[in-house]
C-alpha positions in Angstrom: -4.0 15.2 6.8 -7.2 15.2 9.4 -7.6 18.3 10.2 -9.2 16.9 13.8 -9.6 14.6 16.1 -13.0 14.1 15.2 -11.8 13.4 11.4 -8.5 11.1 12.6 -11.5 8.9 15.0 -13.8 9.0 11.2 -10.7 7.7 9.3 -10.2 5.1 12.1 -13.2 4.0 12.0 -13.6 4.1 8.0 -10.7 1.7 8.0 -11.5 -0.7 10.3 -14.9 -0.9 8.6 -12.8 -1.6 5.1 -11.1 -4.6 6.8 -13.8 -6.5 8.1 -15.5 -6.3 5.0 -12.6 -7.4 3.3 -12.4 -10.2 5.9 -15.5 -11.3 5.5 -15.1 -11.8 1.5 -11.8 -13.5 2.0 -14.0 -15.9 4.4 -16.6 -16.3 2.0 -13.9 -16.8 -1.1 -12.3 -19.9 1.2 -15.8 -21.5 2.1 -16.6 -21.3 -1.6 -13.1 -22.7 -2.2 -13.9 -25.6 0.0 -17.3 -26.4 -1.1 -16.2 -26.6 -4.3 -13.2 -28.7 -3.2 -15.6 -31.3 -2.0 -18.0 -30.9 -4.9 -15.1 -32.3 -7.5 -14.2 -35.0 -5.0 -17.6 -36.1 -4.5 -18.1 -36.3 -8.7 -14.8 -37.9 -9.1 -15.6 -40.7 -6.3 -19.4 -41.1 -7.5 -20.4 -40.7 -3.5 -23.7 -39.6 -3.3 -24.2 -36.3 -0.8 -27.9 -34.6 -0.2 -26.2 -31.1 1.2 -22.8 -30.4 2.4 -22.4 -27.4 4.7 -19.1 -26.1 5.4 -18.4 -22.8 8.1 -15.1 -20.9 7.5 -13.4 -19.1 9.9 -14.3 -15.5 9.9 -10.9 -13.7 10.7 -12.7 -10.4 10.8 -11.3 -9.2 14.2 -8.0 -8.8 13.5 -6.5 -5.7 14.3 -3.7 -3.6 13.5 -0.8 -2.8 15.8 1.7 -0.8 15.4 4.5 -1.2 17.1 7.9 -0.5 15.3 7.2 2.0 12.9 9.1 4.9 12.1 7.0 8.0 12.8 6.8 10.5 10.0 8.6 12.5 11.5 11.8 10.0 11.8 15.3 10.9 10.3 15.5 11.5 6.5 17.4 8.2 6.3 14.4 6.0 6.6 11.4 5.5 4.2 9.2 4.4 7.2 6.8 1.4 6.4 3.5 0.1 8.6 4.8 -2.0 11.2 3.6 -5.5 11.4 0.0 -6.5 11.1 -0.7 -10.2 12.1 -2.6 -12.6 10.2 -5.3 -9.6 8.9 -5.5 -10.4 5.6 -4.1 -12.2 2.7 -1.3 -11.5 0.7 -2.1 -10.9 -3.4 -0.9 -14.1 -5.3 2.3 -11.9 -7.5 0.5 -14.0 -10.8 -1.9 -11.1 -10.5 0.8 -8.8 -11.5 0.9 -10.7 -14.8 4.3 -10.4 -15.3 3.7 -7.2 -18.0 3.1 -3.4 -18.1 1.0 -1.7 -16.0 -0.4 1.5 -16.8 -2.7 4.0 -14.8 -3.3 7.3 -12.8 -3.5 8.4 -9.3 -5.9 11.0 -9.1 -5.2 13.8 -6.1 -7.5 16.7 -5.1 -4.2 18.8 -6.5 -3.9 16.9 -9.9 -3.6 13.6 -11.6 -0.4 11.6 -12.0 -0.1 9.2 -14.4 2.0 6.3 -13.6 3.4 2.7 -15.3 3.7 -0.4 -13.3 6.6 -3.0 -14.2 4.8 -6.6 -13.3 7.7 -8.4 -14.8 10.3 -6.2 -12.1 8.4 -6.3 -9.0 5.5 -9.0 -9.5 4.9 -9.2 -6.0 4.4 -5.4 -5.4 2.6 -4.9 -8.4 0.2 -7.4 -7.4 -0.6 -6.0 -4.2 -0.5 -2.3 -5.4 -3.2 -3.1 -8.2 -5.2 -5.2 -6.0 -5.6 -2.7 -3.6 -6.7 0.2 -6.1 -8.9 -2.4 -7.4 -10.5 -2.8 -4.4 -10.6 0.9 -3.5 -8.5 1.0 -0.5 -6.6 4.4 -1.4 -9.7 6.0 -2.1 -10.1 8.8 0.0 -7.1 8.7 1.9 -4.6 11.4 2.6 -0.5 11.2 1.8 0.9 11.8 5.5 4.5 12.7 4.5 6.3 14.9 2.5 10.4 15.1 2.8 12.1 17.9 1.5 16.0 18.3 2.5 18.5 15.8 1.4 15.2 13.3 0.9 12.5 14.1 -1.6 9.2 12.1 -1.6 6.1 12.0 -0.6 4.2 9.0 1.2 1.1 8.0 0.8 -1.3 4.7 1.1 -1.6 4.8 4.9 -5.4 4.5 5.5 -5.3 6.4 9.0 -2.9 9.0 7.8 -0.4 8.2 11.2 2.1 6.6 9.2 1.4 3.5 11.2 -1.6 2.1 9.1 -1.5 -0.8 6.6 -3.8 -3.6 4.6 -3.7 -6.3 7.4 -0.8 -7.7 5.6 3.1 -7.9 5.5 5.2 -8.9 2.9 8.4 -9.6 1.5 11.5 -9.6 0.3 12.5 -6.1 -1.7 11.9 -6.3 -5.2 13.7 -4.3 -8.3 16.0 -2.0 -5.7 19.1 0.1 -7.1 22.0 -1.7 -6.3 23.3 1.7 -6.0 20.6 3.4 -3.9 19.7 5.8 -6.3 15.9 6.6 -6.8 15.8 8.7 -9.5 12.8 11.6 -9.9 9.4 9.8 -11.0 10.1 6.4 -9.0 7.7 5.1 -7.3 8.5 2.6 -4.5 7.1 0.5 -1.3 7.8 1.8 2.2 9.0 -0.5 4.8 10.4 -0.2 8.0 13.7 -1.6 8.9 12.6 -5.0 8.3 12.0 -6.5 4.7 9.1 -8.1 4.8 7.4 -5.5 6.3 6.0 -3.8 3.1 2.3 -3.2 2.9 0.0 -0.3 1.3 2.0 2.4 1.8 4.2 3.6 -0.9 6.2 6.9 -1.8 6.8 9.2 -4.9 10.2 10.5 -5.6 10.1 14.0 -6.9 13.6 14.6 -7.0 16.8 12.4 -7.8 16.9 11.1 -4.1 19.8 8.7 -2.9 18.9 6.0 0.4 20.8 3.8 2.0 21.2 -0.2 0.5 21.3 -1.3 4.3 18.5 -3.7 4.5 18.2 -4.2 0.4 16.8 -1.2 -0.1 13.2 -0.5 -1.3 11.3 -1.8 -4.0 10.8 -0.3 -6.8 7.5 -1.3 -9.1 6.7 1.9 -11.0 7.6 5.2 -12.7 5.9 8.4 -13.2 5.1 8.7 -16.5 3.1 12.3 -16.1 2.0 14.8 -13.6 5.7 15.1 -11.7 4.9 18.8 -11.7 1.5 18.0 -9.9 4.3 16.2 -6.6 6.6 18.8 -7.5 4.2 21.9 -6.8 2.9 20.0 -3.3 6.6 19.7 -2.0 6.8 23.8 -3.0 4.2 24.4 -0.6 6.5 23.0 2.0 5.8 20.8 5.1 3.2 21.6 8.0 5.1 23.9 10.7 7.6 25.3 8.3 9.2 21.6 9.2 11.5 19.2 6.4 9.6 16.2 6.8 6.4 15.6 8.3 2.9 16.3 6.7 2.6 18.6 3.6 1.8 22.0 4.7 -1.4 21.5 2.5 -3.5 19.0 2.8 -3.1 15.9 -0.1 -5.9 13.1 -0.9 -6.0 10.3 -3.1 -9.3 10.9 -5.0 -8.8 7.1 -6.9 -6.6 5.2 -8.5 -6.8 3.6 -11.9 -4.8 0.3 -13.5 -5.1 -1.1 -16.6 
């Protein structure tokens, strides 16, 4: 977790940096989508154009608010999600998911955990997780929430490390949820508030057979430890900051880079 306010203001900053420049590439995907929208038309009707110009809009300036989201220090009956966003981003087509097997590792500065990735279960959450990595947007970011009475996981994929932060993006409906609301240890799932379309980025590790409630539909469920359990086990030991059960681990936990293949 930032140790400071001067290192919360530089995460801030950091990622509101990484959404305008992923903005401005979804901008500059659409214009090129357009121009060569109007390039097939123009071969296909034989109509003869010297240069074509086309401006897209640049949605660069939209901004996060948060304004229903659990805090991560809410009850131990919540997996808290990033409240909505607005129209800051695009939601990852769930074809990228490629409805197969995913396989990869989340490196932290306490270990690597390897982890598989079920494309065909949760498509959707799949996609968006394995964008994201793709694109680097865990990189360097801290896991603000470790439970550890009657709930065991830890969160991570909040840019800002509030609990509040998120891709720019909602989406929805749960995916691959126990009809019976247990998570057994190793299962990896998206966060979400108490709505269901409000899953982004931030995602949770269960560490210990953990059971939630099936108010809601639950939480989605798009991957499975497949190594390093002792690496989450050993940062719950440690306990959470202020000798509190759920809040930020006592020791400070970073993503380092994540890996799919």
């Amino acid at each position: 977790m930032p140790s400071s306010k001067r290192e919360r203001e530089y995460e801030r900053r950091r990622y509101e940096k990484w959404q305008q420049r992923q903005a401005a590439k979804r901008a500059q995907r659409r214009r090129q989508r357009v121009i060569a929208g109007v390039v097939a038309a123009v071969l296909v009707l034989g109509i003869g154009v010297t240069t074509v110009v086309l401006l897209g809009r640049d949605d660069s300036g939209a901004t996060a608010n948060a304004t229903d989201t659990p805090s991560p220090t809410s009850s131990a009956e919540t997996i808290g999600g990033e409240a909505r966003t607005g129209n800051g981003g695009e939601v990852p087509d769930p074809a990228v998911a490629e409805d197969r097997t995913w396989t990869g590792t989340i490196a932290l500065n306490t270990g690597e955990v390897g982890i598989e990735l079920d494309g065909q279960a949760a498509p959707q959450a799949v996609a968006n997780f394995v964008t994201l990595a793709q694109e680097g947007y865990f990189d360097g970011t801290d896991c603000h929430r470790l439970t550890t009475d009657g709930l065991f996981v830890l969160q991570c994929g909040d840019p800002t490390a509030t609990g509040t932060g998120g891709p720019g993006y909602t989406f929805g409906p749960v995916e691959n949820a126990p009809a019976d609301g247990i998570y057994p240890a190793g299962t990896i799932a998206m966060a979400r508030s108490s709505e269901e379309d409000s899953q982004g980025s931030q995602f949770f590790i269960v560490y210990e057979d953990t059971e939630l409630p099936t108010d809601g539909g639950g939480y989605t469920v798009f991957g499975q430890v497949t190594s390093g359990l002792d690496v989450i086990q050993a940062i719950a030991d440690a306990g959470v900051a202020d000798g509190a059960t759920d809040g930020q681990p006592a020791n400070r936990v970073t993503i380092e880079g994540v890996e799919t293949q």
